[in-house]
N, C-alpha and C positions, 0 to 999 in steps of 0.2 A: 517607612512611608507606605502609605497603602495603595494599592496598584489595581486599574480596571482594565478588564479583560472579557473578551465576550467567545461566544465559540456559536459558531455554525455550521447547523445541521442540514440537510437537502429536507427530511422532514421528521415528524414525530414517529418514534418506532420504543414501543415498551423493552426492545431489546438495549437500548443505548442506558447508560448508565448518569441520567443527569443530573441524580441525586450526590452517587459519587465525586461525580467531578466539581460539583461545587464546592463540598464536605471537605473535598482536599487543597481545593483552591485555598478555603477560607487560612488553612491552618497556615499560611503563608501570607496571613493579609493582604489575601487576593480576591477582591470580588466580580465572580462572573456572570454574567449573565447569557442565559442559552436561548437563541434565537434559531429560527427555523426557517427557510427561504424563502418560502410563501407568506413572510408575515416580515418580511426585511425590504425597506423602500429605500434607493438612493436619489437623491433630489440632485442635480445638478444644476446651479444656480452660478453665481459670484463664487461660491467653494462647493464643497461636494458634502453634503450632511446625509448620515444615517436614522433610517429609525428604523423601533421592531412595533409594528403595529402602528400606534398613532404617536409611541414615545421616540423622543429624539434620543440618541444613543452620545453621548458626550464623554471627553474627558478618556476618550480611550486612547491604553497604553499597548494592548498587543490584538490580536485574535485569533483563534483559531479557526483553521479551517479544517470539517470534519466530512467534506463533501467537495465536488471537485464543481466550482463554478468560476473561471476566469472572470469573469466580468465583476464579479464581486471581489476577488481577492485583490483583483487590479488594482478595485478604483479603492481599497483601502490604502496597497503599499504607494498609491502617488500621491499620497497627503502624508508620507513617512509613518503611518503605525506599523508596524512590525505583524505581519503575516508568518503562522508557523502553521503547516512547509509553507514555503513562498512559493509563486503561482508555479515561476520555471522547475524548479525543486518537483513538485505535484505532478506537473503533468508529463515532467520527463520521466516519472516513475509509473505514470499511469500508461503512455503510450509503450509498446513491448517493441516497437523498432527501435524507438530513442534507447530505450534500456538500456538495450544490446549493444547497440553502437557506443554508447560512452562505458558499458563495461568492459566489452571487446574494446576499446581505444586506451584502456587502464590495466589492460591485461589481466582482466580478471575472469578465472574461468567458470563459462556458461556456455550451457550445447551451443552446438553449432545451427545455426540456423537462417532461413530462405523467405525473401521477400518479391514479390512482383512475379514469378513463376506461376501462368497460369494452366498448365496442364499439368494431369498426376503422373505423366512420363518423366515431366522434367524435374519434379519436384523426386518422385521415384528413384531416376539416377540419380539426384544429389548426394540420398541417402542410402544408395547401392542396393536399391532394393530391400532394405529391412524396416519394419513397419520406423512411424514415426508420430508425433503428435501438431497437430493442427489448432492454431489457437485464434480468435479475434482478439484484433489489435488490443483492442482497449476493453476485454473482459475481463471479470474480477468472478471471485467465491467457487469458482469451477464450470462456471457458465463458459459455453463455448470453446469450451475444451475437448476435443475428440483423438481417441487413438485410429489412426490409420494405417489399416493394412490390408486397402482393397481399393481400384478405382470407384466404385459404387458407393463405399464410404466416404471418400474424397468427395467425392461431388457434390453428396447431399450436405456436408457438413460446411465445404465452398459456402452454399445456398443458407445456410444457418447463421452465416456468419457476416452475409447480405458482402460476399468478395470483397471482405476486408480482415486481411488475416494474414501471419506467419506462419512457414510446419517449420517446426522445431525437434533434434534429433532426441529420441526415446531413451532415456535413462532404465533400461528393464533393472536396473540391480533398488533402486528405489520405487518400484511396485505398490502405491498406495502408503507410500509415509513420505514424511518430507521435514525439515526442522525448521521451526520459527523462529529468530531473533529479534527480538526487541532490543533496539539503539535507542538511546534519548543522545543528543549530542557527541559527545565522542568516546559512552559509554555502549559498552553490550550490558542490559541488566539483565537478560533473563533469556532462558530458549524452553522452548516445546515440543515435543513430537508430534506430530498430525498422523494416524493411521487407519487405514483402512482395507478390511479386507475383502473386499466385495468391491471393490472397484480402484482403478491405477490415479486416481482424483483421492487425494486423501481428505480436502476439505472438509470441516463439520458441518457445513450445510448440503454436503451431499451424503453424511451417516456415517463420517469419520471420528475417531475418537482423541483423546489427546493425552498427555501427562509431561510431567517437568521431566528436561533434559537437562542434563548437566553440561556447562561450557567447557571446550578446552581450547589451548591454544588459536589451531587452525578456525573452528567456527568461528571465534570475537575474532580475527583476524579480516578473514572473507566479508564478515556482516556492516562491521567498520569502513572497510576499502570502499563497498558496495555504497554504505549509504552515502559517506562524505564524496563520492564520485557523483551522485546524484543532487548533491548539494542539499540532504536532506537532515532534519533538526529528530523528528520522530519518524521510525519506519520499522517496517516488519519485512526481516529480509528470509526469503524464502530459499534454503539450501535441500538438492535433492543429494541420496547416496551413490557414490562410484566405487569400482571396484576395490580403489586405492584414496576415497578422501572424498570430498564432497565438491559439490558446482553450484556456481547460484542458480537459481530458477527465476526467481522474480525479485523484484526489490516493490513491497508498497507502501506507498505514502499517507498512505490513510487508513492503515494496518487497525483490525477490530480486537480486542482482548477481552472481550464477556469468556473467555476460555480460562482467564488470571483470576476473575473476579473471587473464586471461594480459594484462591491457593495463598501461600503464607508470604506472597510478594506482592505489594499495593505498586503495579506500573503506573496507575491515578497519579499517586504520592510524589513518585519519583519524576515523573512528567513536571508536575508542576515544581519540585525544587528546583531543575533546570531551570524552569519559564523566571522564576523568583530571581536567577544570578544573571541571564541574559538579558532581561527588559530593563 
């Protein structure tokens, strides 16, 4: 039976692959269609109807969300269509206190890290005086990421970050690389290396580079625990290196793969045979 699905985006970026994602939708007798937020209207009437532009959006069986809008993921999942991640899923992944706390509450190991401490004394002794990293709450790509090892850093970086923000303790043995997991459900398909040498941010949008990692045991382990703790369907769980094994770093919910696109694994593909056994 042929199944309708739509996917939204925050907006148009030649970086996103819309071509693919249909192409692999289709082989699954799954028709999507890609909508973009600025062009998505919710009428609240007698029920709640969608449209993308002036068309009514009907007959829908799931959606994706590729961009993090509560208000829209909302008013999908209370008319029961199926949101993947679901809104709580998303944004527990997107805020970096929630993270922590429900990965710390799952005993799963991630640095150790400080919330509401606003002087760099205190935050200082936390970490016994050895530098540390400074993050806003809810950035992504390497944005608002800073290493600190000065009050003078600290503060401008405080000011960056408009005093909404975690420091988080310094992984030095992970120095500009860090591994990517890709989960779809209660699979690991695939990991990455992210590296960079020029900077402790291994991100590709900050000049880092990447290549296929081979999975062992402990990573599909950690990536697994990670996401299903976040109650997450797709995620890119970010592990940095220790001296004896590895720590999460992040868990995202809205994890980008233009890095898979030319390698010998379609994540596209396999995203959607999931979406084809769970709707």
């Amino acid at each position: 039976m042929k199944k309708n699905g739509v996917i939204i985006y925050e907006k148009y970026d030649d970086d996103n692959a819309y071509d693919w994602m249909k192409k692999s939708a289709f082989k699954f007798n799954i028709k999507l269609e890609v909508v973009f937020l600025d062009e998505l209207t919710i009428r609240y009437e007698n029920t709640i109807t969608f449209y993308n532009k002036d068309k009514k959006l009907s007959n829908i069986d799931f959606v994706i969300m590729r961009c993090y809008e509560k208000n829209v993921s909302k008013a999908f999942e209370s008319i029961d269509i199926k949101v993947i991640n679901s809104t709580k899923a998303m944004f527990a992944s997107k805020n970096k206190i929630e993270t922590g706390r429900i990965l710390k509450s799952n005993n799963i190991p991630m640095p150790n890290f400080i919330y509401g401490a606003y002087t760099y004394e205190e935050v200082n002794n936390f970490f016994k005086d050895e530098p540390f990293v400074l993050k806003g709450v809810e950035s992504s790509a390497g944005e608002e990421v800073f290493l600190i090892n000065s009050k003078t850093k600290f503060e401008e970086s405080v000011k960056k970050t408009k005093h909404y923000y975690i420091c988080q303790k310094y992984i030095k043995s992970s120095y500009g690389r860090d591994i990517r997991i890709y989960v779809i459900g209660d699979k690991a398909i695939c990991a990455i290396e992210r590296y960079n040498e020029k900077d402790f941010r291994s991100n590709l949008s900050l000049g880092g580079n990447v290549k296929l990692k081979e999975l062992n045991e402990e990573i599909k382990s950690l990536a697994l625990r990670s996401s299903k703790a976040l109650g997450l369907e797709f995620s890119g769980v970010d592990l940095l290196y220790t001296t004896d094994g590895y720590t999460v770093c992040e868990v995202n919910g809205n994890a980008g793969f233009r890095s898979l696109k030319n390698s010998k694994i379609d994540i596209v593909e396999e995203f959607f045979k999931y979406i084809n056994k769970v709707v």
